[in-house]
N, C-alpha and C positions, 0 to 999 in steps of 0.2 A: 526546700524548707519542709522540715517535717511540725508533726501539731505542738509538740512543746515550743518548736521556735515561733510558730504563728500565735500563740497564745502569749509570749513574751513579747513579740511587734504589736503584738493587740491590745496589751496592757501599756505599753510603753506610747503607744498612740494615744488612745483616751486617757491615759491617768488614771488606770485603774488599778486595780492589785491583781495579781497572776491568777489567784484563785478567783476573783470574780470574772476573768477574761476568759478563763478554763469553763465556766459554768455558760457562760454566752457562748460561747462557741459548741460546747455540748449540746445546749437548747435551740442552737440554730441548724445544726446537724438533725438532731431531733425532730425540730420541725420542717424540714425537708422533708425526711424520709415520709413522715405520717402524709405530709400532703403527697407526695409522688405513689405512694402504696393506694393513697384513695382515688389515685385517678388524676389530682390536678396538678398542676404543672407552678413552679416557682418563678415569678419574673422580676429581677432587682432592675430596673430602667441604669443603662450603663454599666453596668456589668455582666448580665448575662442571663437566661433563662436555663435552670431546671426542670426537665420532664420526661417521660417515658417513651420510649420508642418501642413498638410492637416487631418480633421478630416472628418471620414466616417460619413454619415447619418445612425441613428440606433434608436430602438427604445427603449423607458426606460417607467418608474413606476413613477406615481406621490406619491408620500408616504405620503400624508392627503388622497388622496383616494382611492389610488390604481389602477388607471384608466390607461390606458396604453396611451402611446401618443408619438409620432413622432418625434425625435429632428432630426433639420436639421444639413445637411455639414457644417463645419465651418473651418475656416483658425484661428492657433493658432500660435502666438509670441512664441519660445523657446528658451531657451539657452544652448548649450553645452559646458563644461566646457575644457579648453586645458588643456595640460599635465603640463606646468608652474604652473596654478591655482592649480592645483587637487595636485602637489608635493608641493605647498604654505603652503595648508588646512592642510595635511598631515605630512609634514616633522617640 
C-alpha cells in the first residue's frame, strides 16, 4: 500500500474527503518526525511505539575496494510493533 492508497482507506474509513485524509495524515507524519528529532519517542497503545535508536560509531569495509573506513554515530527513526499490531499480522 502506498500513501495515495492509505489516504483513500483513510478517507473511506472515517468519512471523510481524500483531501482532508491527505492533510491528517501529512500532520501526523509531521508530528512524528518533530517529536522523534526532539528526543521523544511516539506511543499509540496497540499499535506500536515510535523512537529513536542511537547507533554506535564503528568501523566497516568499503567492498569496491576493500579499504577500511570509519562510519560515524548516527541517530536512527525505528518502529516497534505493539501487541494489538503483532496479534493483527498474526491472528
Amino acid at each position: 500500500m502506498n500513501k495515495s492508497e492509505l489516504i483513500d482507506a483513510m478517507a473511506a474509513s472515517a468519512n471523510i474527503s481524500k483531501a482532508d485524509a491527505g492533510r491528517a495524515l501529512d500532520a501526523f507524519i509531521d508530528a512524528v518526525g518533530t517529536a522523534l528529532k526532539s528526543g521523544d519517542q511516539v506511543t499509540l497503545v496497540g499499535f506500536g511505539t515510535f523512537l529513536v535508536r542511537e547507533r554506535e560509531a564503528r568501523s566497516g569495509r568499503n567492498p569496491r575496494t576493500g579499504e577500511t573506513i570509519e562510519i560515524s554515530a548516527s541517530r536512527l527513526p525505528s518502529f516497534k510493533a505493539g501487541k494489538g499490531l503483532k496479534d493483527a499480522v498474526n491472528g
